[in-house]
ZAFIKE-587490 format. One record per residue (C-alpha): y, z, x. Coordinates in steps of 0.5 Angstrom, whole numbers. Example, Ala and Ser with C-alpha at 12.3 -4.5 7.8 and 13.67 -1.06 7.14 Angstrom:
PT     y     z     x
PT    -9    16    25
PT    -2    14    27
This chain:
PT     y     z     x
PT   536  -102   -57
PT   537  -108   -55
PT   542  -106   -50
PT   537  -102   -46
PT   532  -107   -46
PT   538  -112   -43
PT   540  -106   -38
PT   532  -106   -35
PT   530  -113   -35
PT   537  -113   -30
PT   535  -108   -27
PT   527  -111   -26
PT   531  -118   -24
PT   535  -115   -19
PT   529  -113   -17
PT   524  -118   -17
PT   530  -122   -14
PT   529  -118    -7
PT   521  -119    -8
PT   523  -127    -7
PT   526  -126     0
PT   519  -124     3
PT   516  -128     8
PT   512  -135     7
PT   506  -130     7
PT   507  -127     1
PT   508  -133    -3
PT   503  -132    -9
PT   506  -124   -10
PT   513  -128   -10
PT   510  -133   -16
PT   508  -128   -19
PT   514  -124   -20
PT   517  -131   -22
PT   513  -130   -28
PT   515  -124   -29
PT   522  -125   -29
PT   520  -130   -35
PT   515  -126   -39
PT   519  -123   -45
PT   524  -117   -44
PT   522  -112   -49
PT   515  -114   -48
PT   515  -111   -41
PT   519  -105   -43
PT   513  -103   -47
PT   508  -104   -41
PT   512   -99   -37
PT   513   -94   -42
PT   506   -93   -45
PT   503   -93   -38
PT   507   -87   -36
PT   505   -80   -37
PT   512   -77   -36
PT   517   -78   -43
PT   521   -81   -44
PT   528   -81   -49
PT   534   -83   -53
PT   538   -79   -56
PT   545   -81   -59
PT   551   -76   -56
PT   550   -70   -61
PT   542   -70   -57
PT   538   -72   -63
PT   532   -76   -61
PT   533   -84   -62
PT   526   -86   -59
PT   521   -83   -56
PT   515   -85   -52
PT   508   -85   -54
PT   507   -80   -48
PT   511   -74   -52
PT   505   -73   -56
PT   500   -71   -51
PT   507   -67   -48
PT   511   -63   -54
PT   505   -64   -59
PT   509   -68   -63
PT   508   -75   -65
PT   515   -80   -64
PT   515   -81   -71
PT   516   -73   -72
PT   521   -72   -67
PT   526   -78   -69
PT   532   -75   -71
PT   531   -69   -69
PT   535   -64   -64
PT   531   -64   -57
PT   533   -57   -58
PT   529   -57   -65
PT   522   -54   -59
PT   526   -49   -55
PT   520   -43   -54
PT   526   -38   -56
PT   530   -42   -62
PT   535   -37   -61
PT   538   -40   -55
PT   538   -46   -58
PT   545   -47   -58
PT   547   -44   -53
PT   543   -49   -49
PT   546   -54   -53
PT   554   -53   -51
PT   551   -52   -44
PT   548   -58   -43
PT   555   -63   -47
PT   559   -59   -43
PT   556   -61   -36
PT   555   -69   -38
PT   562   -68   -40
PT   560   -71   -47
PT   567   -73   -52
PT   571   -71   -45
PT   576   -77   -43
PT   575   -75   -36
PT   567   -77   -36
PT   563   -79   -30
PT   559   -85   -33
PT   554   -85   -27
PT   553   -77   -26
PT   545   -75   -28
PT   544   -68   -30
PT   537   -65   -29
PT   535   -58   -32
PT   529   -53   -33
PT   528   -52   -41
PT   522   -47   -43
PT   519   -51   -50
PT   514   -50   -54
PT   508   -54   -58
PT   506   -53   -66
PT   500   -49   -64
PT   505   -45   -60
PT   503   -46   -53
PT   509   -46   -49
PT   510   -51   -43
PT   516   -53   -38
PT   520   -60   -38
PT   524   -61   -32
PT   529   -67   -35
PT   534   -71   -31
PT   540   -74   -36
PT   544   -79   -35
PT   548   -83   -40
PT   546   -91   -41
PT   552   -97   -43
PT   552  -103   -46
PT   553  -109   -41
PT   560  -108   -44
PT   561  -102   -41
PT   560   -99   -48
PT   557   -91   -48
PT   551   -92   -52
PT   548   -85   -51
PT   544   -81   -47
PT   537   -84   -43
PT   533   -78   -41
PT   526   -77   -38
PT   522   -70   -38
PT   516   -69   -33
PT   511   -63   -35
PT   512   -57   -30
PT   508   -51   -32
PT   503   -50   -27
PT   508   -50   -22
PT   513   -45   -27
PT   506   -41   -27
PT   505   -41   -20
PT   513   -39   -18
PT   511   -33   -23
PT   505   -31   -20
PT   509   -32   -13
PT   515   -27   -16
PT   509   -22   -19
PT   505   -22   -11
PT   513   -21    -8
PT   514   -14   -13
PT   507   -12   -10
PT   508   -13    -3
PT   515   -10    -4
PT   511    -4    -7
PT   506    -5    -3
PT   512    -5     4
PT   515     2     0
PT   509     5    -1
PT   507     4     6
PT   515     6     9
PT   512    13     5
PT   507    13     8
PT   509    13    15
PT   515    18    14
PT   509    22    10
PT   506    22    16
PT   510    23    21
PT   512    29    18
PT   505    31    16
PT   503    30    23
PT   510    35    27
PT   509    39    20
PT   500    41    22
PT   502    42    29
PT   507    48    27
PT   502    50    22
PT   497    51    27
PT   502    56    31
PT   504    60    25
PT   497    61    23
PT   494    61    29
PT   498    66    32
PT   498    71    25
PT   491    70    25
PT   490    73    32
PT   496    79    31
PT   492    80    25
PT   485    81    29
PT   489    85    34
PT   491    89    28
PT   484    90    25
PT   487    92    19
PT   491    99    21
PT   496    96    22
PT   503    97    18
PT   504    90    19
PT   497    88    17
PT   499    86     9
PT   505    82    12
PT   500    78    17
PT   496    77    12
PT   501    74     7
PT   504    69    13
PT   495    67    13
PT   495    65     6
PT   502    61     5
PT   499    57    11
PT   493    56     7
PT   497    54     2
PT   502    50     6
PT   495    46     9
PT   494    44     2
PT   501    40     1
PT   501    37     8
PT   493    34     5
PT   498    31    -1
PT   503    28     4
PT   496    25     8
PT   495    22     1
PT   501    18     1
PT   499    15    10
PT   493    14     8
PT   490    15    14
PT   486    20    14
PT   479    21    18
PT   474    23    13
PT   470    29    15
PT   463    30    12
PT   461    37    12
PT   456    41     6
PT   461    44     1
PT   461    47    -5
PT   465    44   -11
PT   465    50   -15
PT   469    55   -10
PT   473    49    -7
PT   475    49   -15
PT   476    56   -15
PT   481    56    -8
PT   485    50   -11
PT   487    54   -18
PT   493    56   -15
PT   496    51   -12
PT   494    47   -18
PT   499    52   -24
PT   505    51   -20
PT   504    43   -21
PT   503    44   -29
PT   508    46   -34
PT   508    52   -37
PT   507    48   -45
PT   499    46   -41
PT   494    51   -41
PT   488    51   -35
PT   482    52   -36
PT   475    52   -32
PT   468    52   -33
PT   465    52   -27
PT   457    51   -27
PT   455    48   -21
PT   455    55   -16
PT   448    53   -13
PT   448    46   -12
PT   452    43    -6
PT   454    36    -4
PT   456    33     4
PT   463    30     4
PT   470    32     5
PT   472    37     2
PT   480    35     3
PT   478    28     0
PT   475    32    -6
PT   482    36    -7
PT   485    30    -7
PT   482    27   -13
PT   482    33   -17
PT   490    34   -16
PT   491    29   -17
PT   487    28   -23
PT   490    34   -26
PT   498    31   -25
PT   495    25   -29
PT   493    29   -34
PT   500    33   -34
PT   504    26   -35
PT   499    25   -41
PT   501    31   -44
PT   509    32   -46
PT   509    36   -50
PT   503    41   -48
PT   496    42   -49
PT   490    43   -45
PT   488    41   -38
PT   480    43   -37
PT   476    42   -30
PT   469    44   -31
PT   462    42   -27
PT   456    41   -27
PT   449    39   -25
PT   446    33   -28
PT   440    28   -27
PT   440    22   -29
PT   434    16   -30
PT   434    10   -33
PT   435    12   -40
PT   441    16   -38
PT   444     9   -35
PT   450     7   -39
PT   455     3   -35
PT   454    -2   -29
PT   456     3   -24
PT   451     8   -25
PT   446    10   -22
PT   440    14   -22
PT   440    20   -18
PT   442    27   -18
PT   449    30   -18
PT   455    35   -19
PT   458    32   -25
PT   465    34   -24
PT   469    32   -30
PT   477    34   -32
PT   479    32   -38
PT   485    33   -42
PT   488    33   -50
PT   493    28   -48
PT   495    21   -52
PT   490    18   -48
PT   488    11   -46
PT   488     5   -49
PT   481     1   -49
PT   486    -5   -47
PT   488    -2   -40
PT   482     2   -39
PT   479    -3   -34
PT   486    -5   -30
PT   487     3   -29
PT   484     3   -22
PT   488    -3   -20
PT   492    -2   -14
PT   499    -1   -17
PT   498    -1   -24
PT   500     4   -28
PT   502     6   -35
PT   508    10   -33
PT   515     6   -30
PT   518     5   -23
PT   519    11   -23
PT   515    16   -24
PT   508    13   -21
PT   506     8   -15
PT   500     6   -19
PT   496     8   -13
PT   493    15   -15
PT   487    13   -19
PT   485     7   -14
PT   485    13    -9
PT   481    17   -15
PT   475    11   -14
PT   476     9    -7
PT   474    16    -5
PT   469    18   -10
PT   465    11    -9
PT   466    12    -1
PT   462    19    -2
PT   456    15    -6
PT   459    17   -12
PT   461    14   -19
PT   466    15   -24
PT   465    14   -33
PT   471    14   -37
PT   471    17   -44
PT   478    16   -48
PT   481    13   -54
PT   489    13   -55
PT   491    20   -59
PT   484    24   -57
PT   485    25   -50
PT   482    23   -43
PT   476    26   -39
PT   474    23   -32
PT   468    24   -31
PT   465    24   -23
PT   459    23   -21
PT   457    26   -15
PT   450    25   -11
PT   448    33   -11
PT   445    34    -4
PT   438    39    -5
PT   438    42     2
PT   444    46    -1
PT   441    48    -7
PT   438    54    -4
PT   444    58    -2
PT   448    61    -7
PT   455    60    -4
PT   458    56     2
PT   459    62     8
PT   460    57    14
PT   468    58    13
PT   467    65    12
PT   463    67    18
PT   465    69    24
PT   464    64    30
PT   462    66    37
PT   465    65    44
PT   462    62    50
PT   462    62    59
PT   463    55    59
PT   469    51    62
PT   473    47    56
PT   478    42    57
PT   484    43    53
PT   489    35    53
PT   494    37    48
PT   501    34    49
PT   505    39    43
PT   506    45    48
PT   505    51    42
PT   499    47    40
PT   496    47    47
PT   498    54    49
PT   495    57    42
PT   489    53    42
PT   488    56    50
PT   489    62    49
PT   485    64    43
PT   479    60    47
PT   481    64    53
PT   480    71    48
PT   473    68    46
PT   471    68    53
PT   471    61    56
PT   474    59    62
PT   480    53    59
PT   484    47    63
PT   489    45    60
PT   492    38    60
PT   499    36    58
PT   498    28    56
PT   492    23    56
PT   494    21    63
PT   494    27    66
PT   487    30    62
PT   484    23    65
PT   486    26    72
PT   485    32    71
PT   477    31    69
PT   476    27    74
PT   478    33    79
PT   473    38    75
PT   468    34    71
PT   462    38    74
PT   465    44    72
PT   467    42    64
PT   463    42    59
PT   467    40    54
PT   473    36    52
PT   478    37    47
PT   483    32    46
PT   489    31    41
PT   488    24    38
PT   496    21    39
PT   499    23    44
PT   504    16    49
PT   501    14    55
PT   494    14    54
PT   492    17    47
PT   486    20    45
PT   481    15    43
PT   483    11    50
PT   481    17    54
PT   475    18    50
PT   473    11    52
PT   474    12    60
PT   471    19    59
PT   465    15    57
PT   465    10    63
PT   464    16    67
PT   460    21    63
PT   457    18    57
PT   454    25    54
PT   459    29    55
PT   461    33    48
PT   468    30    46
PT   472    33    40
PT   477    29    38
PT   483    34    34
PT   488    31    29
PT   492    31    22
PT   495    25    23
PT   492    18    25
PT   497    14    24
PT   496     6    26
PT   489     7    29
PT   483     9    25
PT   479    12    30
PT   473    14    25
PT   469     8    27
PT   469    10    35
PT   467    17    33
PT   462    15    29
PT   459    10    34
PT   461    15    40
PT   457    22    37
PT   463    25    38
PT   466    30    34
PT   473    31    30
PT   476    37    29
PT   482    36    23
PT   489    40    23
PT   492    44    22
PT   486    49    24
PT   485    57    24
PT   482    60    31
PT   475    61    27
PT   475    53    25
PT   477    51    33
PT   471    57    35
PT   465    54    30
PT   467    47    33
PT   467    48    40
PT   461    53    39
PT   457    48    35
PT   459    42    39
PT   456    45    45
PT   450    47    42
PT   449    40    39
PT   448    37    44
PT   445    42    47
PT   439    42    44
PT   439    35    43
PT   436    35    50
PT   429    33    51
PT   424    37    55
PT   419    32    56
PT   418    30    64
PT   420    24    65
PT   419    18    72
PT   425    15    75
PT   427    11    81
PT   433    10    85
PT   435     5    89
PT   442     6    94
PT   443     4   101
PT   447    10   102
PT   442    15   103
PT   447    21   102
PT   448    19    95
PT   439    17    95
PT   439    25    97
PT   445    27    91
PT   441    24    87
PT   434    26    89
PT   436    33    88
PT   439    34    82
PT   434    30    78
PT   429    33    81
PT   433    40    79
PT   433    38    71
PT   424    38    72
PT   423    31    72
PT   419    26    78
PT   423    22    82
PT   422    16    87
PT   428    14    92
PT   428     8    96
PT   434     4   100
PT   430    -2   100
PT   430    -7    94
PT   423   -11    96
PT   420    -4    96
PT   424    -2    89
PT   420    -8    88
PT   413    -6    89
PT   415     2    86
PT   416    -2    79
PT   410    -8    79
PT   405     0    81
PT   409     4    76
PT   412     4    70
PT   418     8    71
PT   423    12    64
PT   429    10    68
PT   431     6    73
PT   438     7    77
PT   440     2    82
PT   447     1    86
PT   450    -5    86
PT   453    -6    92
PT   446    -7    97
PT   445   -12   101
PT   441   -17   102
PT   439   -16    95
PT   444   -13    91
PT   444    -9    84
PT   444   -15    80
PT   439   -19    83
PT   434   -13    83
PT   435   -13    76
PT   433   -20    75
PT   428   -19    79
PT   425   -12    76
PT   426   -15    69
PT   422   -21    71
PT   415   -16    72
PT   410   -17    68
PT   411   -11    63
PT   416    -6    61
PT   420    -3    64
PT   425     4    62
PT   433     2    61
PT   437     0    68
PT   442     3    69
PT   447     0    75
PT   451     6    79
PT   458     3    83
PT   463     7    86
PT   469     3    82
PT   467    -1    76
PT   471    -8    73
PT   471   -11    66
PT   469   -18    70
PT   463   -13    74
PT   460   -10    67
PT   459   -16    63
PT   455   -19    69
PT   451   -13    70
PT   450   -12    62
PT   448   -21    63
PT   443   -19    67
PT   439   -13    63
PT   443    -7    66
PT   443    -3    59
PT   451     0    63
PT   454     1    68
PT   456     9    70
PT   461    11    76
PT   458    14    81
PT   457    20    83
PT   454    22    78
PT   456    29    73
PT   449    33    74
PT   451    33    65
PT   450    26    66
PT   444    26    68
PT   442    31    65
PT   445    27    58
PT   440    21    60
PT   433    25    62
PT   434    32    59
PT   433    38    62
PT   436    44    64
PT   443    44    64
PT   445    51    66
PT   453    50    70
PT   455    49    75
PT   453    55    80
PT   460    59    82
PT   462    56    88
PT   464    61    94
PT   470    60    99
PT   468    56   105
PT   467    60   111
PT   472    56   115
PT   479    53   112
PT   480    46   117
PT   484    40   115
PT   479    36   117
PT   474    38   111
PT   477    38   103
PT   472    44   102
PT   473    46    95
PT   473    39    93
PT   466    37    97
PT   463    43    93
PT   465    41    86
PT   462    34    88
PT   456    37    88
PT   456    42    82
PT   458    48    87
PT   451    48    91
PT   454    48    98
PT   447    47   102
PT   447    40    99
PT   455    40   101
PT   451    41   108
PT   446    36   107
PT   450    31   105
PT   454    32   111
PT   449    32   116
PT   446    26   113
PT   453    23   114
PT   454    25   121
PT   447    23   124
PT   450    15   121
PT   456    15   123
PT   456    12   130
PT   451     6   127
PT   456     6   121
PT   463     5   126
PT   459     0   130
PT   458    -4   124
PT   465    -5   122
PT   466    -6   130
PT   462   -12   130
PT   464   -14   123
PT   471   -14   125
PT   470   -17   132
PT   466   -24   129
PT   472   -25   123
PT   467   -23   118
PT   472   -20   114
PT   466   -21   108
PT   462   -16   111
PT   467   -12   114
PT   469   -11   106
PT   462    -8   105
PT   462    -4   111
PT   468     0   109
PT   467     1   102
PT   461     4   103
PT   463     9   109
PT   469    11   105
PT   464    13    99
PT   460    18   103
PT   466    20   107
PT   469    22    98
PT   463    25    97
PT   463    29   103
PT   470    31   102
PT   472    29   108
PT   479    27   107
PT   483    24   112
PT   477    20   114
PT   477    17   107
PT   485    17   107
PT   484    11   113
PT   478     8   110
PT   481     6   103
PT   487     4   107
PT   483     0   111
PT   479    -3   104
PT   485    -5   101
PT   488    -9   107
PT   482   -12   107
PT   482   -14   101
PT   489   -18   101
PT   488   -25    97
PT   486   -29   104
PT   494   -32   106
PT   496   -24   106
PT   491   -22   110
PT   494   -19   117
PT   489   -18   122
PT   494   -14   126
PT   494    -9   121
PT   487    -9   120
PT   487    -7   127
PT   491    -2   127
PT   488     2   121
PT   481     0   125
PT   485     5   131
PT   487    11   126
PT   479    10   123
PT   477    11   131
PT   481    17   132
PT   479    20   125
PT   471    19   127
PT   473    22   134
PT   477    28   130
PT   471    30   126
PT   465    29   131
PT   468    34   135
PT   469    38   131
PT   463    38   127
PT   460    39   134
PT   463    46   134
PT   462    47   127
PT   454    44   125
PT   455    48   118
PT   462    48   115
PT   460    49   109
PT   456    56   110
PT   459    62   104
PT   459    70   104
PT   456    72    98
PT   460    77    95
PT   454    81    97
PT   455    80   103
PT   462    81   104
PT   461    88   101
PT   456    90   107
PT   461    88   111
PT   466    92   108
């Protein structure tokens, strides 16, 4: 002991010595450490060890304790006394591994080798335990400590309390086995997906094609039964493809009424091939006239995958029961926190199986617990189980005790609109066709060949589209003539939640019907239910593709106001003032059209109008400014909606900033208008052919322009035509002054007038015109500019003379009429 106590107070000279070589500033530190360097050894000694919170020891060559300091009882729960002479293994939290630590550590220190590094510090991790039996974690560095002689002494050691960072590297592993199982989990899911996605969509051919040879066939022909057969095994093949979704997790929910009982009975025979021979099912099914709202693919989830829990619990047979019923439950019947008064379906599956102890019922709904090994389960199936449930409004009880079996009851909000009817007839029921046009964006081939041809047998008229790209081009080609559009939702290029938001910046109430069996990363739930569009899941048969075009159309139909409504507009270009006049005039509604802002002014400070349309590009005044103006009136005034002939994302912010409620494309779908006002939307009349083919004039395209009325196709024109001079002397003067500006405006305006009275070539050199113009300032090229404003003069001349010859270019047969010349 007195050599330990002689080897530190060197230790503490030599270091007070250095502390004395410090500036003539720190001369009273330096006294201090003189005094120091006198006081008594042993009592310095004692000063640092009982004002140390790590222990400090030691022990002999064998490891026994020789000394100890006082911390050790706040550490191992010993007093010094107690440990004295005492193996520093005495505490091990397994005693068994004692010696082996024991023979380790002698031989890493190299004790009662001839070879030993005297200077050499071991340090080590050992697991202890105290007398109440908590175990704790020392981190201990050993070295040996010698006489001033030279003499080995023992070992000097010091152990420092490392649980909390032991606790908090094992929590650290158990988070890294579940993001493993979580990255596993998710690879699954992903592969599942994929597969379930190429798997829907040959699905789709398979029973689609079948269904339509067996309708074709009206049960007379010898092949019917085996048409019949193929129908039923995709009936089954969808329910597999559902349980490989499960696993994707990335389903679209899609809520419709149901009923539990007949959806039970229809999952029967998917469910005894799950189960063995040793399990008998059995079901009492009391809830056939009490409907709920939901997705009935969901529920299936749940019960299947119930029914396999159930399964596992059951090695050596017994029975498996599903049974429902109607409940109503009130504050008394309200055992457990989840409940909640109401009326439900309670659908309960239950089982005579080893059931579950009162210990883990609580753990069971947590993600990646389970009861089964690695092997055999992920631990997600009852976190689905919930999270379903719960998302439908419902709860789920438990009632189970090991060695009596397990029932889950689920409770389900019961919806009363249902109630009425004894059984759910919307999928059995046949759906009905219709004239209208649908656009059909699907990029698997068999898919959109199917999907066409069974909504062609029904009647409609179908454009298809092979990709996102070009069901955007193709929409703007014939948006007057499309009724619906029915979009496949992963598709490259643009896919069909990206096409459904540009559809929208065009046409905000066109009926859009997204169609998929697999979402994959995007979750396009929350843009369909922000957008009202519909969904459509697959894989799907003719009917459920028939019903949803059907009741899609109708909805939106219907959701047509018939009431009377007031509306300004405001544009500087007077074709597209006319445009809009006519076609609003035609959905029953009073409209008030003015090229001047000042009077629009005067029109909202007299009136009050339901809606308000104002261009954006107007001078002196534009679009913007007149917002700001009309939304400073005193009173109230209906939504502004801003109409452009191109639209930025920088423009809409600055237009929505000043009031505008959107910004639309213009010119407007007549289904647009009809979605913003109401009224009557009766089509598109059916367009005739032209009376004369001329390159000057894109005929067909002016007419689709204007929903096929060629009267209006003639007054646009006319209108165009009775301007074009003042309108080509503008862009003259413009160009002559440099006023690149104004020249821009100009030319904007006249290539929109020229597009919507389809006059291509004269629209050809005015977008050429319009982008030189538009060059950054360094690019422009007053030489180019020029010789585009010659081709503009040369086209304005073509189509002059040839108007002249031609007052009424837009005038049609009727098939009347080309049969009286017959």
């Amino acid at each position: 002991m007195r050599a330990l106590i002689n080897a530190i107070a060197a230790r503490l000279s030599q270091i007070f010595r250095s502390r004395q070589d410090f500036t003539e500033s720190n001369k009273a530190s330096a006294a201090i450490t003189r005094q120091l360097h006198l006081a008594d050894r042993n009592q310095l000694f004692q000063l640092l060890v009982q004002n140390t919170s790590d222990l400090i020891f030691i022990t002999d060559l064998n490891l026994n304790y020789l000394y100890c300091s006082p911390s050790a009882a706040k550490i191992t729960g010993y007093d010094a006394t107690e440990l004295q002479d005492r193996s520093i293994f005495h505490n091990l939290y397994k005693d068994n591994s004692a010696s082996g630590q024991r023979s380790e550590l002698i031989h890493r220190l190299g004790i009662y080798r001839s070879d030993v590094d005297y200077d050499a510090t071991l340090e080590k991790e050992l697991h202890f335990t105290r007398p109440n039996g908590e175990s704790y974690w020392l981190e201990i560095r050993f070295s040996y400590f010698r006489a001033p002689n030279g003499t080995v002494l023992g070992i000097a050691g010091s152990g420092r309390d490392i649980s909390e960072r032991k606790q908090a590297e094992e929590l650290s592993r158990e988070v890294s086995v579940q993001l493993r199982r979580a990255q596993k989990i998710d690879s699954i899911g992903q592969i599942a997906g994929g597969i379930a996605h190429d798997f829907n969509n040959m699905l789709i051919a398979i029973q689609g094609y079948s269904e339509l040879a067996a309708s074709e066939a009206n049960g007379l022909h010898p092949l019917d039964s085996y048409l019949n057969e193929i129908i039923r095994a995709s009936d089954r093949a969808k329910a597999l493809t559902t349980q490989l979704l499960s696993f994707s997790r990335n389903q679209i929910r899609e809520s419709k009424p149901f009923f539990i009982d007949k959806l039970i009975q229809g999952l029967q025979s998917l469910i005894v091939p799950l189960i063995p021979t040793t399990i008998t099912l059995q079901t009492s099914l009391k809830a056939a006239s009490f409907g709920i709202v939901g997705d009935p693919r969901q529920i299936e989830q749940v019960i299947v995958n119930l029914c396999l829990n159930a399964r596992d619990s059951m090695q050596r047979g017994g029975t498996l029961t599903i049974s429902t019923s109607s409940v109503i439950l009130d504050e008394s019947d309200l055992t457990d926190s989840d409940c909640r008064p109401g009326s439900y379906i309670r659908l309960t599956v239950s089982d005579t199986g080893t059931g579950i102890d009162h210990a883990l019922a609580d753990k069971i709904y947590e993600p990646f617990f389970s009861t089964k090994s690695e092997s055999q389960g992920t631990g997600l199936g009852l976190s689905i189980v919930r999270g379903i449930i719960e998302d439908h409004g419902g709860f789920i009880c438990l009632d189970t005790a090991p060695g009596s079996g397990t029932r889950f009851h689920l409770y389900i909000p019961a919806n009363p609109m249902l109630s009425c009817y004894g059984q759910d007839e919307t999928d059995t029921q046949l759906a009905t066709g219709g004239s209208e046009t649908l656009l059909v964006v699907e990029d698997e081939p068999q898919v959109r060949e199917f999907t066409a041809l069974a909504l062609r047998k029904a009647g409609y008229t179908v454009i298809t589209a092979i990709d996102g790209q070009q069901g955007w081009e193709t929409f703007m080609d014939h948006r007057q003539e499309i009724s619906l559009i029915l979009s496949d939702i992963m598709m490259a290029k643009i896919d069909g939640a990206q096409l459904l938001k540009m559809i929208r910046t065009v046409d905000p109430h066109l009926p859009v019907i997204l169609m998929s069996g697999y979402a994959g990363s995007q979750s396009p739930a929350k843009l369909l239910q922000e957008d009202g569009s519909y969904f459509l899941p697959k894989p799907f048969s003719s009917n459920e593709l028939l019903r949803k075009i059907r009741d899609s159309l109708d909805t939106t139909q219907a959701q047509v106001s018939r009431r009377q409504r007031s509306v300004l507009a405001v544009d500087d270009d007077e074709s597209m003032l006319q445009l809009l006049q006519l076609d609003i005039e035609e959905l029953g509604h009073r409209v008030i059209v003015t090229t001047d802002a000042d009077r629009a002014l005067h029109y909202c400070q007299e009136h009050h109008f339901d809606l308000i349309l104002i261009d954006l590009n107007m001078k002196p005044v534009s679009g913007v400014g007149l917002t700001r103006q009309i939304n400073s009136l005193a009173g109230s005034q209906g939504p502004i909606i801003g109409l452009t002939g191109y639209l930025n994302s920088q423009d809409e912010i600055v237009c929505l900033q000043a009031g505008m409620e959107k910004v639309l494309v213009k010119p407007l779908a007549f289904n647009t208008l009809a979605g913003l006002l109401g009224g009557d939307i009766s089509g598109p009349a059916p367009a005739a052919d032209p009376a004369v083919n001329h390159s000057v004039f894109d005929a067909l395209h002016a007419l689709r322009i204007v929903n096929g009325k060629a009267e209006i196709a003639g007054q646009l024109l006319s209108i165009l035509m009775g301007k074009l001079d003042q309108d080509i002397g503008r862009i003259t003067e413009s160009f002559r002054q440099g006023d690149m500006k104004e020249l821009k405006f100009q030319v904007h305006k006249l290539n929109g007038a020229s597009k919507y009275c389809g006059v291509p070539a004269l629209t050809q050199v005015l977008q050429h015109l319009e982008e030189e113009i538009s060059m950054d300032s360094n690019d422009v090229c007053a030489e180019a500019i020029a010789g585009w404003m010659d081709r503009l003069q040369t086209e304005v001349t073509r189509l002059q003379q040839f108007y002249a010859e031609n007052p009424a270019p837009f005038s049609v047969s009727t098939p009347q009429e080309i049969a009286s010349e017959a």
